[in-house]
N, C-alpha and C positions, 0 to 999 in steps of 0.2 A: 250269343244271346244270353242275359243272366235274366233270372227268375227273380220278383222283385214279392214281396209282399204287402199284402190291401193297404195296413198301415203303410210301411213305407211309402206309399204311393202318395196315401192322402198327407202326407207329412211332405213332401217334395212339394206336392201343390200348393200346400200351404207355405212354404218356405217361398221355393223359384214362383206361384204363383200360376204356372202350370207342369202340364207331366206329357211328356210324347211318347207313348210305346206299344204295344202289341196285346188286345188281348187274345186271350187263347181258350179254349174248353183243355181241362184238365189233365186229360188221358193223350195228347197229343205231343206227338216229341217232337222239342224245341227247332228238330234240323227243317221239320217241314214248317215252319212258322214265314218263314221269305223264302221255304225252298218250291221246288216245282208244284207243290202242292197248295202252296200258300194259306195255309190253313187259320192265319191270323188274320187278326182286323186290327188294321192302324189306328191310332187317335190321339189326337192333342185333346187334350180337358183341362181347364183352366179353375173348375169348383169342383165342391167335392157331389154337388148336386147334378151336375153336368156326369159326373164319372157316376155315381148310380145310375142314373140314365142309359147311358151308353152300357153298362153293366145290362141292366135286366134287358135293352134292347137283343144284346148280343145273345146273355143266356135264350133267352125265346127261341131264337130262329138260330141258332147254330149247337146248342146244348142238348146231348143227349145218351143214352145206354154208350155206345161206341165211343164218342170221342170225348165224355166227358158228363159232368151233371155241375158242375161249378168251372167256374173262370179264374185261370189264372195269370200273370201279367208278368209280363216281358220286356226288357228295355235293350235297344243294341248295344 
């Protein structure tokens, strides 16, 4: 798993037009992201409107003291 950056992210979509990978709460190591814990959320996002979205969905219901307070993003 590599660890991508926001920018990067919205610059691939702007480029390729969209972006497919993992997000993640902060504090969570990358091994449990596809591993038995599966602690990620997959997503193709094709705007960058679409990827806030999916952003503040994910922070809400998965964001918290333990695993995190920000999102950060993963691509295989």
């Amino acid at each position: 798993m590599e660890k991508q950056h926001k920018n990067t992210v919205k610059s691939l979509i702007a480029k390729n037009g969209y972006w497919t990978g993992f997000l993640v709460a902060n504090k969570v190591n990358p091994v449990h992201v596809k591993g038995c814990w599966q602690l990620g959320f997959r997503v193709k996002v094709s705007s960058i409107e679409e990827l806030d979205k999916a952003i503040n969905r994910f922070a809400y219901y998965n964001c918290n003291r333990e695993l995190g307070n920000r999102v950060s993003f993963y691509k295989k």
